[in-house]
C-alpha positions as CSV (number, residue, x, y, z in Angstrom):
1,X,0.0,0.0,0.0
2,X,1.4,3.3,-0.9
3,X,0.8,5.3,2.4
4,X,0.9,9.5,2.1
5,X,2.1,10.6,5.9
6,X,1.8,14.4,7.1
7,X,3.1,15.5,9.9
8,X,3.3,18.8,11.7
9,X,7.1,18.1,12.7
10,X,9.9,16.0,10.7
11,X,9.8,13.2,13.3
12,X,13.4,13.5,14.1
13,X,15.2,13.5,16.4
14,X,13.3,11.8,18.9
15,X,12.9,15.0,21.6
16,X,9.3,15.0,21.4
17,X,6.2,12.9,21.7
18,X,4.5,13.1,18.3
19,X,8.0,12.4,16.8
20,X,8.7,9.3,18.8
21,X,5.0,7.9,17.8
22,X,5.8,9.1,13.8
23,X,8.9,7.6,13.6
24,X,8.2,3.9,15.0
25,X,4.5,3.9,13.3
26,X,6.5,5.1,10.0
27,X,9.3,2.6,11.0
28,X,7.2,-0.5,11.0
29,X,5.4,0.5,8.3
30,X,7.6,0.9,6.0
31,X,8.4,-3.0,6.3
32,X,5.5,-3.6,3.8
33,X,4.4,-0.7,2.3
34,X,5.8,2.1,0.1
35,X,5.9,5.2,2.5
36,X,5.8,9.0,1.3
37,X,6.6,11.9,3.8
38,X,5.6,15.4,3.7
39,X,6.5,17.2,6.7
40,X,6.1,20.6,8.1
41,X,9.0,22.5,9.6
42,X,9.9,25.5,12.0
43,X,13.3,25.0,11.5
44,X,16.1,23.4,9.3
45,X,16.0,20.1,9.6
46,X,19.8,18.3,9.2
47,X,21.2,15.9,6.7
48,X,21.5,13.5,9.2
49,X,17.9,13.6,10.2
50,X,16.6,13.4,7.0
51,X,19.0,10.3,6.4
52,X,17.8,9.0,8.9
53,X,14.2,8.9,7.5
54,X,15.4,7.9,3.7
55,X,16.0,4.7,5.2
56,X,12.0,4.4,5.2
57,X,10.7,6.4,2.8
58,X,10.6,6.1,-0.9
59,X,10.2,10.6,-1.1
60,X,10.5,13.3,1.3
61,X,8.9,16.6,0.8
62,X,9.7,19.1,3.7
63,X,8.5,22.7,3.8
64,X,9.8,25.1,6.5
65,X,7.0,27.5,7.6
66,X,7.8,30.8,9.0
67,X,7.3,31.2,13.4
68,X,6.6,34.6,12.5
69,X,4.0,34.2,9.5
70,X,2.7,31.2,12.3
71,X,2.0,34.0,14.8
72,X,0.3,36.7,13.3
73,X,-1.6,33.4,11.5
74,X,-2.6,32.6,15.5
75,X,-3.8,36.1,16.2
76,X,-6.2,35.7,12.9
77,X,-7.4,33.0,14.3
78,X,-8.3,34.6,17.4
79,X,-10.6,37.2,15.4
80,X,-12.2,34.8,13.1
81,X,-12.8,32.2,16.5
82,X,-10.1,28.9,15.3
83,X,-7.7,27.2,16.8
84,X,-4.3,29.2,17.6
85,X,-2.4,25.9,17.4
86,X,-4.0,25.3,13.5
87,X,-3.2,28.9,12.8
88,X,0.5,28.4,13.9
89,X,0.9,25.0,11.5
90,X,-1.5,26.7,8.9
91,X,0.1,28.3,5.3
92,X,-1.8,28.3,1.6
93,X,1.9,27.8,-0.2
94,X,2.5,24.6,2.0
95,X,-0.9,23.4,1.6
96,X,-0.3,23.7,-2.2
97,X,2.8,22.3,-1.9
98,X,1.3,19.0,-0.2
99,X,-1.6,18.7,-2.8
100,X,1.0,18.3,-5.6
101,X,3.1,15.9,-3.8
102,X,-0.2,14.0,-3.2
103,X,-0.8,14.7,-6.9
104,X,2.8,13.1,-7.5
105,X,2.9,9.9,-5.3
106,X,-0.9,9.1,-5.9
107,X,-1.3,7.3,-2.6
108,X,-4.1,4.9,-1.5
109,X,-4.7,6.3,2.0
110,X,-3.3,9.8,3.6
111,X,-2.1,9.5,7.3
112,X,-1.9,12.7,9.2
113,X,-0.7,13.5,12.5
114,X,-2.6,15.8,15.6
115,X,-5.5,18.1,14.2
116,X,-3.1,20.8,13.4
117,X,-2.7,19.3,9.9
118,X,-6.4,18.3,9.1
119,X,-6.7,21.4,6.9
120,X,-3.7,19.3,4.9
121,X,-5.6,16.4,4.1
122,X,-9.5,17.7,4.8
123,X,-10.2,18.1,1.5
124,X,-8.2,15.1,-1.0
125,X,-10.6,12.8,-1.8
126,X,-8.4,10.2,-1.3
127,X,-8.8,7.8,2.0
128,X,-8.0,9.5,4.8
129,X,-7.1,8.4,8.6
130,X,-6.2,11.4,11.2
131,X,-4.1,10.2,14.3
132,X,-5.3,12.8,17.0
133,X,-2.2,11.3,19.1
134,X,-3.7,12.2,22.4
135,X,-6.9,14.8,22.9
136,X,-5.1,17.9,22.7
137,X,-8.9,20.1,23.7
138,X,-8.1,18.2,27.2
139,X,-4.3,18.6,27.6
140,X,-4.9,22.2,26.7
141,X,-7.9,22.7,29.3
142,X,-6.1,20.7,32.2
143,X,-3.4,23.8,31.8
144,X,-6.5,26.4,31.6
145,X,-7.5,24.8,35.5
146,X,-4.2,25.8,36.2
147,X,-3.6,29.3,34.8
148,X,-5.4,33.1,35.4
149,X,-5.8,36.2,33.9
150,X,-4.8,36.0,30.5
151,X,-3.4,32.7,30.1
152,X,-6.7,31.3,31.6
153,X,-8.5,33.6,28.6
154,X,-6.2,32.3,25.8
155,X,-6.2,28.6,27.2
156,X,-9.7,28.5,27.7
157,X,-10.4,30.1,24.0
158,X,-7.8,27.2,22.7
159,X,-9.7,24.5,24.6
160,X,-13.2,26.0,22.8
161,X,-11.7,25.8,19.5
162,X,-9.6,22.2,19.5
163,X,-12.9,20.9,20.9
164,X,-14.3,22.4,17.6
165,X,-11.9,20.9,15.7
166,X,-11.7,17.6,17.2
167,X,-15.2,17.0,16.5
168,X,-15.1,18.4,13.3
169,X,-11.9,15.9,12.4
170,X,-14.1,13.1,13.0
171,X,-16.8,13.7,9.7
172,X,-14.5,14.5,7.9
173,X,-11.9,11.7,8.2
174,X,-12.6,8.1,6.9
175,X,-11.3,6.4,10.0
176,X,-9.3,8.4,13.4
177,X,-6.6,7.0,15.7
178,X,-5.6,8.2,19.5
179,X,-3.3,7.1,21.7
180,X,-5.5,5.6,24.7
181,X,-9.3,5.2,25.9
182,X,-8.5,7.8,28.5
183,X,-7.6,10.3,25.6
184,X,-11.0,8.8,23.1
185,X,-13.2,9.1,25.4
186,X,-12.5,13.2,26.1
187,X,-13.1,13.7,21.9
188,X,-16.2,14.5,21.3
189,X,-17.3,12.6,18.6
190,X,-20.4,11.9,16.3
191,X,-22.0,8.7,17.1
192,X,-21.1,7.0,13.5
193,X,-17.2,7.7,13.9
194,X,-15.4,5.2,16.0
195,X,-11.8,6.3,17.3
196,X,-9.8,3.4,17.3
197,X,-6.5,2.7,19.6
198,X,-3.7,3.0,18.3
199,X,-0.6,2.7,21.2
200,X,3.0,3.6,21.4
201,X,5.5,1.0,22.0
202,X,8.9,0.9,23.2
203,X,12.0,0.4,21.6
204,X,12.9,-2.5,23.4
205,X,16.1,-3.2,22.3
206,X,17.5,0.0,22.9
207,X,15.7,0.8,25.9
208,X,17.1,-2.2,27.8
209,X,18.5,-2.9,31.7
210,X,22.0,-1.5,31.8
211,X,23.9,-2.3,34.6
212,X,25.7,1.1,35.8
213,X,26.2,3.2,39.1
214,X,23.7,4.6,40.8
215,X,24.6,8.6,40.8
216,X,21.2,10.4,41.5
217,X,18.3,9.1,43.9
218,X,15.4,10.3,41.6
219,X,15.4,11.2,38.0
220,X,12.6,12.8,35.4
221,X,13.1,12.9,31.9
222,X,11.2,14.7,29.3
223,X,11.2,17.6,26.8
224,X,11.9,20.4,29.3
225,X,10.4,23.2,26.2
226,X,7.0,21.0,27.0
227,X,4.8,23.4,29.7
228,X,3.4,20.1,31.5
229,X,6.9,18.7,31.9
230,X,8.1,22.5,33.1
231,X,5.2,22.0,35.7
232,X,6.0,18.6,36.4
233,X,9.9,19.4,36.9
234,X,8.8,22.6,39.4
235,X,6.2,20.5,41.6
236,X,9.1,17.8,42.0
237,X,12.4,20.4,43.1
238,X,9.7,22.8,44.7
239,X,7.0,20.9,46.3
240,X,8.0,17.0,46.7
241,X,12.1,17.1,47.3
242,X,11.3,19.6,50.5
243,X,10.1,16.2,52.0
244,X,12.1,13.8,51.0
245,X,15.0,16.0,51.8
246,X,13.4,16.2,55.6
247,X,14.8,12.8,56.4
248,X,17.0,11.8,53.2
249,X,19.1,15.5,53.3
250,X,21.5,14.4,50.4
251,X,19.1,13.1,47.9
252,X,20.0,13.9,44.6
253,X,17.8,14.5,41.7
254,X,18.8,14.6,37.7
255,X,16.1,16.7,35.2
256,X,17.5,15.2,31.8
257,X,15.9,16.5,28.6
258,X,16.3,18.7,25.6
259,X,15.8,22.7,25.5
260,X,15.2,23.3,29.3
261,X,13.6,26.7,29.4
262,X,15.1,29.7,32.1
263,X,12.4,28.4,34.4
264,X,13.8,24.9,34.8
265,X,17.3,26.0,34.6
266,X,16.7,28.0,38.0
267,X,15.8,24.8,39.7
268,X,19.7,23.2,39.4
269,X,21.5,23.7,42.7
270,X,24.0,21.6,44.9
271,X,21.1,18.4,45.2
272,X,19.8,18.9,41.5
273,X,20.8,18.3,38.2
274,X,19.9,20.1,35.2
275,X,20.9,18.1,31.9
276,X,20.0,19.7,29.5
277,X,19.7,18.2,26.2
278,X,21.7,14.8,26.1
279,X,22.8,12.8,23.0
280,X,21.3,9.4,25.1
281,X,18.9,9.5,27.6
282,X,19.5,5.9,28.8
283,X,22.8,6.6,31.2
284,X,20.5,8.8,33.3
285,X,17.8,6.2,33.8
286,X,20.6,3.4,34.8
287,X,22.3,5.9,36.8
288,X,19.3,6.6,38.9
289,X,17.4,4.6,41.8
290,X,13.7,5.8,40.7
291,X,11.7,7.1,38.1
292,X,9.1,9.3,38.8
293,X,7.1,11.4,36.6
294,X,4.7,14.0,38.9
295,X,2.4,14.8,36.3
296,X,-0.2,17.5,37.4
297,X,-1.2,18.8,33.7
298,X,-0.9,17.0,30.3
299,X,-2.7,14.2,28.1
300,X,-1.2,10.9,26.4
301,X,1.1,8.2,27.1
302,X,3.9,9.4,28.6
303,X,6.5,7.8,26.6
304,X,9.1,8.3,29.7
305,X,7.3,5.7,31.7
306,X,7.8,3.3,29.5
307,X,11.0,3.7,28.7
308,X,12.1,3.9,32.5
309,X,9.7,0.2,33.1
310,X,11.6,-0.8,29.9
311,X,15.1,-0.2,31.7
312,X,14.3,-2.1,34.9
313,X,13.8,1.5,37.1
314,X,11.0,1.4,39.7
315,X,8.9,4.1,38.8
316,X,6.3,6.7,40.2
317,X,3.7,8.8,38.8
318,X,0.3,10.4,39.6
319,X,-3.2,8.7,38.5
320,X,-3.4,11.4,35.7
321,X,-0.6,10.3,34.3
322,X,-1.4,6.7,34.7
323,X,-4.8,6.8,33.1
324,X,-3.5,6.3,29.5
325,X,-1.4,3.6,30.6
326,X,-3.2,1.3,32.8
327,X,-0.9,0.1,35.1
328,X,-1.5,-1.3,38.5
329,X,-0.6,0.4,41.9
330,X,1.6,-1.5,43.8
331,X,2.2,-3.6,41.4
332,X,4.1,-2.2,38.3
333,X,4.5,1.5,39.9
334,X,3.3,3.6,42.5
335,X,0.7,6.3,42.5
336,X,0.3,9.7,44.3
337,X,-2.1,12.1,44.3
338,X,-0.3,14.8,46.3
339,X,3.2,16.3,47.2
340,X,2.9,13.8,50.4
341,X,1.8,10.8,48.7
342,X,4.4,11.0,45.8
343,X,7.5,11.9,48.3
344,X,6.4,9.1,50.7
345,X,6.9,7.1,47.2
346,X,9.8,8.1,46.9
347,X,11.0,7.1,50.2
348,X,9.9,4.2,50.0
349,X,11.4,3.2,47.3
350,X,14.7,4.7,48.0
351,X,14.2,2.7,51.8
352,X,13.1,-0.7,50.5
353,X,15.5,-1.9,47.4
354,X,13.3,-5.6,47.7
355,X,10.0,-3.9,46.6
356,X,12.0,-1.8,44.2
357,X,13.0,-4.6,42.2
358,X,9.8,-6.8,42.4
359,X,8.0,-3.6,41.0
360,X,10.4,-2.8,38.5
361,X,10.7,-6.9,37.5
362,X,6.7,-6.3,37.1
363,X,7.0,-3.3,34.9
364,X,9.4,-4.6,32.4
365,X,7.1,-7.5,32.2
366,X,3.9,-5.6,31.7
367,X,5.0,-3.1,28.9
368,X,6.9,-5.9,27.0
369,X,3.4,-7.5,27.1
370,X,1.5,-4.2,26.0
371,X,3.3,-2.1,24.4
372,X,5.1,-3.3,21.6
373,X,5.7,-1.2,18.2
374,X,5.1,-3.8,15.9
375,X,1.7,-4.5,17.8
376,X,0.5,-1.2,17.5
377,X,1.9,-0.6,13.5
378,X,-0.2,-4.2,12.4
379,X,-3.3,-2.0,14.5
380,X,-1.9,1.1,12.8
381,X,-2.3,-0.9,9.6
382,X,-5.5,-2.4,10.1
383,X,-7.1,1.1,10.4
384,X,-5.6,2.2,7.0
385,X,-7.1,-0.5,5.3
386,X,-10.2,-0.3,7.0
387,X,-10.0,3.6,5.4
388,X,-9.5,2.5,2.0
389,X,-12.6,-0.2,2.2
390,X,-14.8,2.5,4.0
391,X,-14.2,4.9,1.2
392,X,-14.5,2.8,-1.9
């Protein structure tokens, strides 16, 4: 099957969520079907990234969009009431540009990526699948809970109008993907339109046990540019350390992740670790005791967990976080609601090295058992076909 992917990002490297899911789906993929990329851009992408990507697809169209032509195209939006994130990924000479690609490679089915490139593939007549990834209207109005004044007034007009487009997405896609039932069942969509699950997997071969010394007591990973990851880094330095570091003074902690922003660089002191970006994320899960991932705003998978369960790290998170991946308390991971909760966690774990490694035995187990990439590409594939079949 020749298979037309957009994306809003060239899906590498692998710093960011949508780019880790584009990448493996296009991956596995690619192993039995013909695979053509056209990618949006906000900045150059390198040779070595694009070589990367040759080595599964047959063409590669990228077009760089402007951040400034993406902004005053967000504060349209705002005065004709649509989304600010379409408006940022929107432009009439890359929209031409991907119809005569299309035109070109004559696909059987267009797969594109998060609602901000719907407007890319809303109107080929063509099959057509849209992956929402994760439902973006709820990770945007979990942040509008948290935010005031003017923030709350552009998060809550963002949540309006990705609610709009989410449900729009689904008439006029033949067939739409997301990440977990936690994420389908916040899109709100028309009765006929069934969202079907798509999940990530883990690179299990590279995300493998490695046996190295422990350096830090606690590490979180993530993009550190990504607002609920900012949140999540502040909560754990600000809110949860202070009580570990009651009765465990020299516990370390290690933020590791790409583009840390000025507010995440200002948590680094004596006890914490601020990476920055890092060419391999693995050395600072094996280097650390536990995982934990205080999520407070977001929506998805978070990839990080499963990577860390991958590795053989106990982990910890907070039920929001856990929602889209399903695992048990007390069992695979440990849950907290609160700075208390998640810091008793924490000691726990750092106290009790037995139950650390019957929970991280249990967690490598359960995401080799449910979430592998080549599973979730055959699902992947399924739905395409289903497209094709729905729309002849």
């Amino acid at each position: 099957m020749k298979i037309l992917v957009i994306l809003p990002r060239f899906p590498y490297p692998l710093e960011k969520g949508d780019k880790l899911r584009a990448y493996h789906q296009i991956k596995t993929l690619a192993a039995d079907n013909e695979i053509y990329l056209f990618a949006l851009s906000h900045s150059k992408v390198s040779d070595e990234s694009i070589a990367e990507l040759e080595k599964y697809c047959r063409k590669i169209c990228i077009v760089r969009l402007s951040k400034l032509w993406g902004a005053v195209r967000m504060v349209r939006n705002l005065f004709t009431m649509r989304s600010l994130q379409l408006g940022f990924w929107d432009s009439r000479k890359a929209k031409r540009q991907c119809r005569e690609f299309e035109s070109a490679v004559q696909p059987d089915v267009i797969y594109a990526q998060m609602v901000r490139t719907m407007s890319y593939a809303a109107n080929s007549k063509r099959p057509k699948v849209l992956d929402f990834q994760d439902a973006l209207s709820m990770n945007v109005g979990r942040r509008m809970m948290n935010s005031k004044g003017l923030r709350y007034f552009l998060y809550h007009f963002e949540f309006k109008m990705l609610r709009s487009a989410e449900y729009e997405a689904c008439s006029l896609f033949d067939r739409t993907t997301i990440i977990s039932e936690i994420d389908r069942d916040a899109i709100p969509q028309q009765r006929d339109n069934v969202i079907d699950i798509v999940r990530n997997g883990v690179d299990f071969e590279y995300f493998h046990p490695l046996e190295l010394e422990k350096k830090y007591d606690i590490v979180f990973c993530g993009n550190m540019q990504y607002q609920p990851n900012i949140d999540a880094a502040q909560y754990l330095v600000d809110e949860i350390m202070p009580l570990v570091w009651q009765s465990h003074p020299e516990a370390t902690v290690v933020l590791a992740g790409a583009t840390p922003t000025a507010t995440v660089r200002q948590l680094a002191s004596r006890r914490v670790t601020v990476t920055g970006s890092v060419d391999d994320i693995r050395p600072f899960y094996a280097h650390s005791k536990v995982f934990i991932a205080p999520m407070r705003i977001g929506s998805g998978l978070q990839n990080k967990l499963l990577e860390a369960m991958s590795m053989g790290v106990p982990c910890i998170t907070t039920p929001l976080a856990n929602d889209s991946l399903g695992a048990s308390d007390g069992q695979h991971l440990l849950l907290g609601s609160d700075a208390t909760q998640l810091a008793a966690a924490i000691l726990r774990l750092l106290d009790n090295q037995a139950e650390a490694k019957t929970l991280s035995d249990n967690a490598s187990l359960f995401v080799h058992n449910n979430f592998s990439w080549k599973a979730a590409g055959n699902e992947l594939y399924r739905v395409l076909q289903q497209a094709t079949e729905k729309h002849n």
